[in-house]
N, C-alpha and C positions, 0 to 999 in steps of 0.2 A: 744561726743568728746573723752572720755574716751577707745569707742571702737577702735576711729580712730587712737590712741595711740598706743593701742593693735596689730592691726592691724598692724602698720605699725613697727613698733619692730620686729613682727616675717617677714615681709615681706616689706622689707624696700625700695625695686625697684616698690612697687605697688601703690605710690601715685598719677599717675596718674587716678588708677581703684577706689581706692578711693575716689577721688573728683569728681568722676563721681558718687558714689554715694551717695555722701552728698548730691548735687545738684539736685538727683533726688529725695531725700526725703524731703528737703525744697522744691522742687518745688509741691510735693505732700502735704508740711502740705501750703504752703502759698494756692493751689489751695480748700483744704478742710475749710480754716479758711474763704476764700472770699465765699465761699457757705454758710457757715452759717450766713456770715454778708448779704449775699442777703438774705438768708430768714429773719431773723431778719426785714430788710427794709420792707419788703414784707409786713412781718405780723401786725410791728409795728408800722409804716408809710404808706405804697403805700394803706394798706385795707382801711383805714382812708378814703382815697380819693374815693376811688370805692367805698363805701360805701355812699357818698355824706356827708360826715364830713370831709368838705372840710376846714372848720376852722381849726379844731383837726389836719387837715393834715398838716397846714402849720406850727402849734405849735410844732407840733412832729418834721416836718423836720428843723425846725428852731432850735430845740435842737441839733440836731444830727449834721448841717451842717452849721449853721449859722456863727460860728468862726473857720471855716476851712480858712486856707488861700493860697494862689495860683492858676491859674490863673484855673487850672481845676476843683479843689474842689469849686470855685466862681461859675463857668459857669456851675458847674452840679446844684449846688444851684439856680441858680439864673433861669434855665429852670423848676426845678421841682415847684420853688414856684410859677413863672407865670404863671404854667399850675392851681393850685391852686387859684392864683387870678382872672384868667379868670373863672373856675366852680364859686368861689363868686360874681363875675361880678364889680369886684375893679378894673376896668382900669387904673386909675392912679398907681396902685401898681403894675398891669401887665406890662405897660411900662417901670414904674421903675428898675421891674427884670430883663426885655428884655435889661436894659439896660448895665447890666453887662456880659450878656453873650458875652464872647471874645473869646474861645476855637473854630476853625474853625470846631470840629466834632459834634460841637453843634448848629449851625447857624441853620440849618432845624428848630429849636425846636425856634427859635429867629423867623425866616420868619412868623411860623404858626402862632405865637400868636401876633405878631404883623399885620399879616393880622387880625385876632378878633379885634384887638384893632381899626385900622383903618376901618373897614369894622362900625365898635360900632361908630366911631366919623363920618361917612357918608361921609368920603375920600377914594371915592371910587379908584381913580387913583392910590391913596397908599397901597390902598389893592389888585390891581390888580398888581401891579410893586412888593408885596412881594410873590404872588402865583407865575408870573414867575419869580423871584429867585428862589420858590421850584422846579421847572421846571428846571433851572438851573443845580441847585445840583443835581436831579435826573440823568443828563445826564454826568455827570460824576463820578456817586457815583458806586462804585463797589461792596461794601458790600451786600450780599442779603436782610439781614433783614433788614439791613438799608432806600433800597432802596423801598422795602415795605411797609415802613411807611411813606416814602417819598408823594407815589405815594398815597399813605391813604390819606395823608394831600392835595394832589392838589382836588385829588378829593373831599374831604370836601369843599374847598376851591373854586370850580365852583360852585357845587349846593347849597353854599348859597349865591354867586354873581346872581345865578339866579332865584334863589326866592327872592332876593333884588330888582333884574329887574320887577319882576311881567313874568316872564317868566318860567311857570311852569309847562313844556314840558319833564317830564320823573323824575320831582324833587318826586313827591310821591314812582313814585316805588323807586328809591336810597335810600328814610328814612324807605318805609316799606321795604325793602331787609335788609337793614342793623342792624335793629329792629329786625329781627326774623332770622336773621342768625344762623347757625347748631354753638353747644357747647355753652359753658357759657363765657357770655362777663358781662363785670362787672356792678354793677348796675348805675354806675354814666354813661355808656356809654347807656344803655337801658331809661333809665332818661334824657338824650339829646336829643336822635333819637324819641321818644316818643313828645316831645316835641315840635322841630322841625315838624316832622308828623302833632299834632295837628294845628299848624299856618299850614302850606298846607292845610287842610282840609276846613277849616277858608276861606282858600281864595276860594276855590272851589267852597265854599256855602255848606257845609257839615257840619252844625255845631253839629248834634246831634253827628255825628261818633268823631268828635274831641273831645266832651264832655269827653269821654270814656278815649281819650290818656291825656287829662291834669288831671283827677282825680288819674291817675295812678300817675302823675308827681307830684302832691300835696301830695299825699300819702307818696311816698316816696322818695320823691327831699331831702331830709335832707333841708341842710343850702346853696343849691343849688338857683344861678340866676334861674336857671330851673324851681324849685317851685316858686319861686318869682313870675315870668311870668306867669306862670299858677294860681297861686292865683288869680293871677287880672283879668286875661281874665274870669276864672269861677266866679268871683262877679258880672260879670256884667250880668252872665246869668238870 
């Protein structure tokens, strides 16, 4: 402010050039200050989850975001910790979260986890009526990356309605394609697709090859539904 003073003393016709660029340097510290809070999330919160300390995650974001108030700090809250509730397998808490999200660029993240949740209470009608809502959204969402995940989520969203069916026509290759896909996906997602994989395999009659993907999922499910399920299934070998 001091310079902006200066500045305009000796040149007292330039405050239009001036406020062009104040503007650009607050727009440059506001864009620098949001990258360092993404990484912070990132490091301090999101690893939590990937990591399958899935509880840690929702304590950590419960600090961070919990007493945030308005209606988009709510509905970014209330998505990130149903995703959270659904890796612990706390349906009644996933619902609960689903229930807050209000923010309409958040609904996709409302549809997915409420299709888990109803797909989990074996209303299957309700889980199919929230997959096409993501179908919905998809068809008029413009965003790319958005829409990318969009389309991530329907497709989750069929092959486990059709491994639900007993209809399990292409469901293997989808969990082992997405299991061994190129670059690093985080381990709470190689911990699902592992997991899933193994009940396929289960079903097929393949139970030594499943053996292999649920020890991987005990090993390292953390505090993961994922281990859960695999614990059990492997007791009973």
């Amino acid at each position: 402010m001091i310079f902006g003073g200066v500045f305009l003393h000796f040149y007292p016709n330039a405050c239009v050039l001036y406020l062009v660029l104040l503007i650009t340097i607050l727009s440059g510290t506001i864009a620098i200050l949001t990258r360092i809070a993404k990484n912070r999330f990132q490091r301090d919160v999101m690893s939590l989850l990937e990591n399958c300390y899935a509880r840690a995650y929702i304590d950590e974001l419960t600090k961070l975001l919990g007493k945030k108030r308005g209606k988009r700090f709510e509905s970014m809250y209330a998505s990130l910790s149903a995703l959270g509730y659904d890796v612990l397998g706390d349906y009644d808490s996933l619902y609960a979260s689903c229930m807050n999200i209000k923010v309409k660029s958040y609904m996709f993240f409302y549809h997915r986890r409420m299709f888990t949740y109803y797909l989990h209470s074996k209303e299957l009608a309700e889980a199919i009526a929230e997959q096409e809502a993501l179908k919905t959204l998809a068809a008029s969402t413009k965003n790319k990356a958005v829409l990318a995940q969009i389309n991530n989520f329907i497709d989750e969203c069929e092959y486990a309605l059709k491994f639900n069916r007993g209809d399990l026509e292409g469901v293997e290759e989808y969990y082992t394609k997405m299991l061994n896909q190129e670059g690093d996906i985080p381990l709470i997602s190689r911990v699902s697709y592992a997991c899933a994989l193994g009940k396929v395999l289960i079903a097929k009659g393949r139970k030594e090859e499943a053996k292999t993907h649920f020890e991987f999922v005990s090993s390292r499910g953390g505090d993961s539904k994922f281990k859960k399920s695999a614990d059990e299934l492997l007791a009973e070998w």
